[in-house]
C-alpha positions, 0 to 999 in steps of 0.5 A: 254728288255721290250719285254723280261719280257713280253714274259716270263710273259706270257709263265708263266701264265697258262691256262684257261681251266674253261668250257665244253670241249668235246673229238674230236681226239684219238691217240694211238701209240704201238711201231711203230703203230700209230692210230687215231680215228677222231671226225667223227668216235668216233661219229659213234662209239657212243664215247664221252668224255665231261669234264667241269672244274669249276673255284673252282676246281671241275670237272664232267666227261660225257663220256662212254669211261671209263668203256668199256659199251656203258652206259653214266657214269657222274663221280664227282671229282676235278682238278688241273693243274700245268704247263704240269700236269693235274690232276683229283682226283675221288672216285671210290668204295670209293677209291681214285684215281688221273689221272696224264696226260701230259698237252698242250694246242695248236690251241685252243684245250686241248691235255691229253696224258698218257704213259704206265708204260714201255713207250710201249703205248702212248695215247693223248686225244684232246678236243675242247671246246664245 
């Protein structure tokens, strides 16, 4: 019975996700259409994605992925996880704005995955630590 208690106790804790971590795989599914841009590409592209969770809840965004210019943006915000949710709240002209993402944590690595509204495209962003 020991074994049991102790099992669920740890599928309850959450994770440690405080530090740097920097994207190294994207996948996007289209209907039937699966794509992955490796770690190898996203660097010969020029693409990166860097996050660094602090322990207080406060976040910075690296990455020029999100405007769509080759341009490095450094982006302030704040997280918070809550079992498979991870959200990040930014200001952006100053509006608010959270990104819920589908939350895993597996073989070390962060994966973020977002669905469109109408279920018709996936995205799953994986990050390793730094």
């Amino acid at each position: 019975m020991f074994c049991l208690f102790t099992g669920s106790e740890l599928l309850a804790q959450e994770v440690d996700i405080t530090g740097s971590w920097t994207m190294y795989e994207m996948t996007w599914t289209s209907g039937d259409q699966v794509n992955t841009t490796t770690e190898e590409q996203l660097k010969a592209e020029g693409m990166m994605s860097e996050y660094d969770f602090k322990p207080e809840g406060k976040l910075t965004l690296i990455t020029n992925m999100a405007s769509g210019s080759s341009e490095l943006q450094t982006i302030e915000g704040n997280w918070k996880l809550e079992g498979d949710k991870l959200t990040y709240s930014f200001v952006f002209d100053e509006n608010p704005v959270d990104f819920v993402w589908g939350f895993e944590y597996k073989d070390e690595a962060i994966h973020l995955s977002r669905s469109a509204p109408d279920g018709s495209a996936t995205v799953v962003n994986s990050f390793k630590r730094k």
